[in-house]
C-alpha positions in Angstrom: 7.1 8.9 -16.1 4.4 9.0 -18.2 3.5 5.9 -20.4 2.8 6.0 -24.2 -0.9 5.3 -23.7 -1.7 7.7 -21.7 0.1 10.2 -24.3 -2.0 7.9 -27.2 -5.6 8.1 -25.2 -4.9 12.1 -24.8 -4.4 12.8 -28.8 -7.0 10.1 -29.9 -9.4 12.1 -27.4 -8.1 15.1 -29.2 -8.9 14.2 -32.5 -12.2 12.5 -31.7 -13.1 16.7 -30.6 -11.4 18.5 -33.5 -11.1 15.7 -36.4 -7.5 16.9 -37.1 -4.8 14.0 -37.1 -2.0 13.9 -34.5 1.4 12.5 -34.2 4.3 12.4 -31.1 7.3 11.8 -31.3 10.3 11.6 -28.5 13.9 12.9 -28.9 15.5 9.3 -29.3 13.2 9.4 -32.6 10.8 7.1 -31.5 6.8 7.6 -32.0 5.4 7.4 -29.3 1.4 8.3 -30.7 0.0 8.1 -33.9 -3.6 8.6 -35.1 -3.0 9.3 -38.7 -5.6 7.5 -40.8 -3.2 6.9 -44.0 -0.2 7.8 -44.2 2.4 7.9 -40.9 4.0 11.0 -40.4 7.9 11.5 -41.4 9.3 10.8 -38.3 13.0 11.6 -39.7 11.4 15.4 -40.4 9.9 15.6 -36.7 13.5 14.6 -35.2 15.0 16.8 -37.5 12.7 19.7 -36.0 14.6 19.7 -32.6 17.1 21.5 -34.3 14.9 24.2 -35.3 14.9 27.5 -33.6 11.4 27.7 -33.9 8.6 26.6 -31.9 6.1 25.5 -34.8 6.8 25.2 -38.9 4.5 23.6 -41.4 6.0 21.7 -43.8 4.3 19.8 -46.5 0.9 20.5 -44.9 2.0 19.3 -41.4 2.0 21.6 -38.6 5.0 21.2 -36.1 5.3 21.8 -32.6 7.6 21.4 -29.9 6.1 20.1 -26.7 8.5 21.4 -23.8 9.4 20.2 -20.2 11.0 22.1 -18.0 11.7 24.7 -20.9 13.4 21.7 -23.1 12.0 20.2 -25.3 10.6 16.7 -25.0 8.5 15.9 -27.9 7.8 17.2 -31.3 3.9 17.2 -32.4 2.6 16.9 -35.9 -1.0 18.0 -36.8 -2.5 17.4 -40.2 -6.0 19.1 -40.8 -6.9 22.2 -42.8 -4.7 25.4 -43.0 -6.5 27.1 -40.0 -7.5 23.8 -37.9 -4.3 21.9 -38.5 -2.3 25.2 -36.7 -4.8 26.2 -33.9 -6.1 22.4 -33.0 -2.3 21.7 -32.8 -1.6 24.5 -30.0 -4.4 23.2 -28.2 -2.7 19.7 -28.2 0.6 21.1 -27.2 -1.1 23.2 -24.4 -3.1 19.7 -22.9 0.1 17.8 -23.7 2.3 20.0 -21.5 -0.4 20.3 -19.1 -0.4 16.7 -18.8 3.5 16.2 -18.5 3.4 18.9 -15.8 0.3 17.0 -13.5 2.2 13.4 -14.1 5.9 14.9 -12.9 4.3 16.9 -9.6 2.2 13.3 -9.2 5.9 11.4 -9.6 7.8 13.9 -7.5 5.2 13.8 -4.4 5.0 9.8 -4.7 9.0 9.7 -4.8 9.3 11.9 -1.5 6.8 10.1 0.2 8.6 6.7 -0.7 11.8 8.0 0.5 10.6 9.6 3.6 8.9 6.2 4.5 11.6 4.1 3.9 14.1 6.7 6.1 16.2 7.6 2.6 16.2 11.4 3.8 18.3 13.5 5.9 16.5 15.9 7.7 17.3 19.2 5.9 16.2 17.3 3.1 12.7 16.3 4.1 11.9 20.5 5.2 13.7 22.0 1.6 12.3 18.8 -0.7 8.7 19.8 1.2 9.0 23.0 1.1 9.5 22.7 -2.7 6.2 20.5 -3.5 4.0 22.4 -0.8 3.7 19.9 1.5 2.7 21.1 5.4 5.5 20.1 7.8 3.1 19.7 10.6 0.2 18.0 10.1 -1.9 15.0 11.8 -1.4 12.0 9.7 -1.1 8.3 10.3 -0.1 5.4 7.6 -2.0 2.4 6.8 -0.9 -0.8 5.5 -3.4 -2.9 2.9 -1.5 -6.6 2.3 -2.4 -7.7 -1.4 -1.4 -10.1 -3.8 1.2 -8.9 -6.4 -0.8 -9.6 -9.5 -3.7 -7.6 -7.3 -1.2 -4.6 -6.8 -1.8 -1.9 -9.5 -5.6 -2.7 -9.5 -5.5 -1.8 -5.3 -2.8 1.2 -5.8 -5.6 2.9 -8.6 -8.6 2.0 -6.3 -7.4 3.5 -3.2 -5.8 6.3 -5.5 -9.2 7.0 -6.9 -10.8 6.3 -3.2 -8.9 9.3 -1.8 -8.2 11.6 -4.9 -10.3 14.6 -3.5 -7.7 15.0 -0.6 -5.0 17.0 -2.1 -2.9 15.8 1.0 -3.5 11.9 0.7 -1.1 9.6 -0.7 -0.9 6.3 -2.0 1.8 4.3 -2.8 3.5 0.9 -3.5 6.5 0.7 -1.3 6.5 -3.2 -0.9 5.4 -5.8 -4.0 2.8 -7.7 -1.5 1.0 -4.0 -0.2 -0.6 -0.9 -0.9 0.5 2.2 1.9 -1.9 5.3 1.9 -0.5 8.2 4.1 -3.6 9.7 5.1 -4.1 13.4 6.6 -6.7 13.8 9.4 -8.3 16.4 10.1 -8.7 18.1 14.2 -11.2 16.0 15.1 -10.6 12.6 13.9 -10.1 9.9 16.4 -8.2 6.3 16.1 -12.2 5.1 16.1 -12.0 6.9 12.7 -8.9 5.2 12.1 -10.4 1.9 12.5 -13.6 3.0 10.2 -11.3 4.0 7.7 -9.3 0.5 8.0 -13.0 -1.0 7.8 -14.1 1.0 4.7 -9.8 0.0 2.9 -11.2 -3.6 3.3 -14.7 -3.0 1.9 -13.0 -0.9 -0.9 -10.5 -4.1 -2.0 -13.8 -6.7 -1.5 -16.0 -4.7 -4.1 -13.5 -3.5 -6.3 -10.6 -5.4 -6.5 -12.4 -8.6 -5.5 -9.8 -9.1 -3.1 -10.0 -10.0 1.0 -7.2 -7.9 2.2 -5.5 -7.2 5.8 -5.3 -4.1 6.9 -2.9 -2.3 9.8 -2.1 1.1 10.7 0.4 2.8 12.9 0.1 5.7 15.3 -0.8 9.5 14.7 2.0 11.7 14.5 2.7 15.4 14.1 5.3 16.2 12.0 6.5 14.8 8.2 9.6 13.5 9.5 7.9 11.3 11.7 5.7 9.2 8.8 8.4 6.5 8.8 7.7 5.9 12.6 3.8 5.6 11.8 5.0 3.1 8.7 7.5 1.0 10.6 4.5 0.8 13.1 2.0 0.1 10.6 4.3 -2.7 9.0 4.9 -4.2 12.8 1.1 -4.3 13.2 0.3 -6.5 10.2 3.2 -8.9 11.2 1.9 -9.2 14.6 -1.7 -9.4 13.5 -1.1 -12.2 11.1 1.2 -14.2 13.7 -0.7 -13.8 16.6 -4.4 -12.6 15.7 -5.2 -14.4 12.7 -8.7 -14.6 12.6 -8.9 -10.6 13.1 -8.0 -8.7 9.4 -7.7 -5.0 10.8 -4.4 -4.4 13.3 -4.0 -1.3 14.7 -0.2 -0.9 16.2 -1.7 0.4 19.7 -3.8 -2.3 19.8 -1.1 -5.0 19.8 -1.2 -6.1 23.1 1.3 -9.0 24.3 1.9 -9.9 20.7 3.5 -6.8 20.5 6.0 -7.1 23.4 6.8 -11.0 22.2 7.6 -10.3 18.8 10.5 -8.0 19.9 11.7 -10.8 21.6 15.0 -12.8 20.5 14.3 -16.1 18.6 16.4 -18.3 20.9 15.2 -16.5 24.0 11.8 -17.6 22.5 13.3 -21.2 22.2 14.5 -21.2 25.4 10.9 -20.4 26.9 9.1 -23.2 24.7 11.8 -26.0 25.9 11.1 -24.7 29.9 7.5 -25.2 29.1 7.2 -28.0 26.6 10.5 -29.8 26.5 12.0 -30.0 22.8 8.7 -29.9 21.0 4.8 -30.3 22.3 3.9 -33.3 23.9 2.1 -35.8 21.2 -0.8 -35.7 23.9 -1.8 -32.6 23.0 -4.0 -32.9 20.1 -5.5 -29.9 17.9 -8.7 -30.4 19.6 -7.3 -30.4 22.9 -5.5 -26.9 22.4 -8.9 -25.3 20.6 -10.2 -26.7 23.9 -7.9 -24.8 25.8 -8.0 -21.4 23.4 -11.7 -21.3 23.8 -11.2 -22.1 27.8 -9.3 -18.6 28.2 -11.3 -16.5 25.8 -14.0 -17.2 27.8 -11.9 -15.9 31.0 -11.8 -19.5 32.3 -15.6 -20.4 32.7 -16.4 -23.5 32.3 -20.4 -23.6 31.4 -19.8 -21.1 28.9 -17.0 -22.6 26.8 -18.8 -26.4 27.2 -21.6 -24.5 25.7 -20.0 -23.0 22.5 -18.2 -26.0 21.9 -21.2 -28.2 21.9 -19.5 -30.6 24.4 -20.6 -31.6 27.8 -18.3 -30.1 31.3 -17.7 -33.4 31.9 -16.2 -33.9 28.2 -14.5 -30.3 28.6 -12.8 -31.4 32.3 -11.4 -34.4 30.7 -9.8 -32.7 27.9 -8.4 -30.1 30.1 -7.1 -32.8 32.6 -5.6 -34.5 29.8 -3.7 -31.3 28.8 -2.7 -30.6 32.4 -1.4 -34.2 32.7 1.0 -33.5 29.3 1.9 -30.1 30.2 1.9 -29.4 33.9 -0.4 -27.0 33.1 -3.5 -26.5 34.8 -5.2 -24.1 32.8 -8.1 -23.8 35.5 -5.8 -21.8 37.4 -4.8 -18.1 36.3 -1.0 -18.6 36.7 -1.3 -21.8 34.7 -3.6 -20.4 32.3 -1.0 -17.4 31.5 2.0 -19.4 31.1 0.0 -21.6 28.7 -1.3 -18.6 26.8 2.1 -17.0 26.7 3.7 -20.3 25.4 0.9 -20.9 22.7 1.7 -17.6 21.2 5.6 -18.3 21.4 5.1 -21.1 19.4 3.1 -19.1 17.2 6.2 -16.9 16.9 8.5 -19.5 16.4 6.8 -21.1 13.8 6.5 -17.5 11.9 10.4 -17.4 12.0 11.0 -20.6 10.9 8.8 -20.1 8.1 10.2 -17.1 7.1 13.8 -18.1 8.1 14.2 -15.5 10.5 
């Protein structure tokens, strides 16, 4: 709904413009706006004026209106100016004012329908008559992005990304979750998932200068139709949970990028469990040091060469071997060989996984 200072910042606008003094008030009786210089308006006579079959009545030398909504009315407005400005300058106010509730109810309505369609709230007939109804295309490319922020950074990201894609009539962005911005974004023929990711760059960018905020961004699939934006969203949401378990030191996840993490974070917790002990026994062997698993991290990124991972490390091969020996000598694993070096991979992100739940109490 719209707030009381937008209603406030469109009448004082008003007056600055006409110099003609403006009043609002609401049918529980409350005023809602109020630029009078002296004297506040009767607000017993603008309830009172509800009642009246009439659209507008001076009384007194005020000028009243009735500002409708959806052919009620919502508000009654009091002008106070001379005989010929006080009248005219207080149509003009009506007109803006019912302008305004019109723009901020089609704004609420689209909003609500995309919340509800993302979180799955709608049946299918639904979703075609409620978008038939606010002129929204049924098919059209679109995919959903995720941007992770901090709750007391939420209404400052929502405007900025707002604001960001306010030319495109059929852009949306929304707070579904307290902890993240969505934006259901419409592409046109020729965009590409490279675009996708250059528009996850530039959602990033956008919370850094603006919001002074280091956000995490994910994004889902493309799909065709409006039903299907909860699948791109789900997807979306998956992608940040992955990417924050599994690819930490990468901020921008794109769900078809997801690779293993993907496939292990479907998996059930105490099948999970049941891996680790196989590996590890009951917890990791008090052997294996921090600097001995960076070691062996840096060991596979490097796809098992040992000159190049002594060399980024700043350590000798000698220095490397040892470590490596010492990890095999805990483990079992000998992460010089590929079988070896998979098993430990897959187990290092397990734990990763377990950790997450236990966090989280999964």
């Amino acid at each position: 709904m719209i707030t009381k200072q937008v209603i406030q910042t469109c009448i004082d606008q008003l007056k600055e413009f006409t110099k003609v003094d403006f009043a609002l008030v609401d049918t529980q009786g409350i005023l809602v706006a109020n630029n009078f210089e002296s004297d506040k308006p009767d607000v017993s006579m603008m309830v009172n004026f509800f009642d009246s079959p009439a659209d507008s009545q001076i009384i007194g030398g005020n000028y009243l209106f009735k500002v409708m909504e959806e052919n009620e009315p919502a508000y009654v407005l009091v002008s106070h100016g001379s005989q010929s400005d006080g009248y005219v300058m207080g149509k003009i106010a009506v007109s803006q004012l019912e302008q305004l509730l019109v723009a901020y109810k089609e704004q609420f309505d689209h909003s609500s329908f995309i919340q509800n369609l993302l979180l799955d709230n709608l049946l299918l007939v639904d979703i075609y008559n409620r978008a038939k109804k606010l002129g929204i295309p049924q098919k059209a490319r679109r995919v959903v992005f995720m941007i992770e922020v901090s709750a007391e950074k939420g209404n400052e990201a929502l405007h900025a990304v707002k604001t960001a894609f306010s030319e495109k009539m059929d852009d949306y962005a929304i707070a579904v979750e307290e902890n993240a911005v969505i934006l259901v974004h419409t592409l046109e023929d020729d965009e590409t998932y490279e675009d996708m990711r250059n528009i996850a760059a530039m959602l990033q960018d956008l919370m850094n200068t603006e919001v002074m905020l280091k956000a995490r961004v994910s994004y889902g699939t493309i799909v065709e139709e409006l039903r299907e934006i909860s699948k791109s969203y789900k997807e979306a949401g998956m992608a940040m949970d992955v990417g924050k378990i599994f690819y930490n030191s990468d901020t921008l996840h794109a769900y078809d990028s997801l690779g293993i993490g993907r496939l292990i974070y479907q998996l059930p917790a105490n099948l999970c469990k049941l891996f680790i002990d196989e590996i590890y026994g009951e917890e990791m062997p008090k052997e294996v040091d921090e600097e001995i698993l960076h070691t062996a991290e840096v060991f596979l990124e490097n796809n098992l060469n040992v000159s190049e991972t002594a060399r980024q490390l700043y350590i000798h091969r000698n220095t490397l071997v040892y470590r490596i020996e010492k990890l095999k000598a805990a483990t079992g694993l000998d992460v010089r060989i590929f079988d070896d070096a998979l098993t430990f991979k897959i187990a290092t992100m397990v734990s990763s996984y377990i950790q997450y739940i236990d966090r989280n109490d999964l």
